[in-house]
C-alpha positions in Angstrom: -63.7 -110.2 181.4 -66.5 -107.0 180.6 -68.0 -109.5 178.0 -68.4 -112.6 180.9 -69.6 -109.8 183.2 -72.5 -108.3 180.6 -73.4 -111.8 179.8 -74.1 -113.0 183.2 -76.0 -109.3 184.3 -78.2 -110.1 181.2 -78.7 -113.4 182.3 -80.0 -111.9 185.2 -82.2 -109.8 183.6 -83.2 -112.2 181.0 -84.7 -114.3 184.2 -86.4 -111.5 185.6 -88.1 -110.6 182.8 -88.9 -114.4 182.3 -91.4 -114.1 184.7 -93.5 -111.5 183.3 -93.7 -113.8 180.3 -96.6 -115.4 179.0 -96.0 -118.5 177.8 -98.8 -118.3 174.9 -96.6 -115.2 173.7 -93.3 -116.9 173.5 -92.6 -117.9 169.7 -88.6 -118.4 169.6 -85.4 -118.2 171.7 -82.3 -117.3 170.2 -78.9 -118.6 171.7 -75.4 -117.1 172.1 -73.9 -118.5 168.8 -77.2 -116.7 166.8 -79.0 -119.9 166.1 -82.8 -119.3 166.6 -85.1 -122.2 167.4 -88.6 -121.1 166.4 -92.1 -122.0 166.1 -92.2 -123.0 169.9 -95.4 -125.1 170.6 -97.4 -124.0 173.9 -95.8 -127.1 175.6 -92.4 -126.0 174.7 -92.6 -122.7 175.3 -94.1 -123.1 179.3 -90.9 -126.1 179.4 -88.1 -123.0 178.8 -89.9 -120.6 180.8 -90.2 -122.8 183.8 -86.5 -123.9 183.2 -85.7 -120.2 183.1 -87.1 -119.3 186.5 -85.3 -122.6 188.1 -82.6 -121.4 186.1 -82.3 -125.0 184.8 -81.1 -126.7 181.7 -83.5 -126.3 178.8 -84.7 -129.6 177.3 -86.4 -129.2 173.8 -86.5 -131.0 170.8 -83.5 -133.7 171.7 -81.2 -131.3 173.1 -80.4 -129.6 176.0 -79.7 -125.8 176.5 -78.1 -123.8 179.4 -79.4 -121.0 180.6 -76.6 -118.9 180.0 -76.6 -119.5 176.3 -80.1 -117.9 176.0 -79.7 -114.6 175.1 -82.8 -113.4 173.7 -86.4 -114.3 174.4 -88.8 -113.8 171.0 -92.2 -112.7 171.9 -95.2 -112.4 169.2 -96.5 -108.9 170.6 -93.4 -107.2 169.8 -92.5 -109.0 166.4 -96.3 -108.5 164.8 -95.5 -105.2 163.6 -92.0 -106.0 161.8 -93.5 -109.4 160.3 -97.0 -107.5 158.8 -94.5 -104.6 157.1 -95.7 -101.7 158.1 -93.5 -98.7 157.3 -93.6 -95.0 158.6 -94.9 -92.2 156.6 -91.8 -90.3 155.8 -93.9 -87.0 155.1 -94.5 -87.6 159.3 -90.8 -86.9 159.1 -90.7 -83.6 157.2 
């Protein structure tokens, strides 16, 4: 029951920060069973976005997605750093 409650709250969330989304940015989605569908051309990634904020069934590449099953939106600003390997000095941590 706590795990269907966090679920839905994040699915709240998840559409409330689909908004302040740019659809240029959005690269992937990644669904509740950990499959990530990636490499999201500009007309898919405005498709999910919009289906988001409808809250709507997603309809990409031959299938079709629920809302709820969406659990994480993958945005290129954030990843850039992780993908170029960048490290931290670990005399900063002395």
């Amino acid at each position: 029951m706590k795990g269907l409650i966090v679920i839905l709250l994040f699915a709240l969330s998840l559409n409330v920060s689909a908004h302040s989304i740019k659809a240029q940015d959005l690269s992937a989605i990644k669904l509740v069973n950990g499959e990530l569908i990636g490499q999201l051309s500009l007309k898919e990634s405005i498709k999910v976005l919009e289906s988001l904020d409808k809250e709507a069934n997603i309809e990409i590449r031959n299938r079709v997605i629920y809302p709820e099953e969406v659990t994480e939106l993958v945005v290129r600003k954030l990843t850039k750093g992780r993908i170029s390997g960048k490290r931290p000095n670990p005399q900063d941590y002395n």
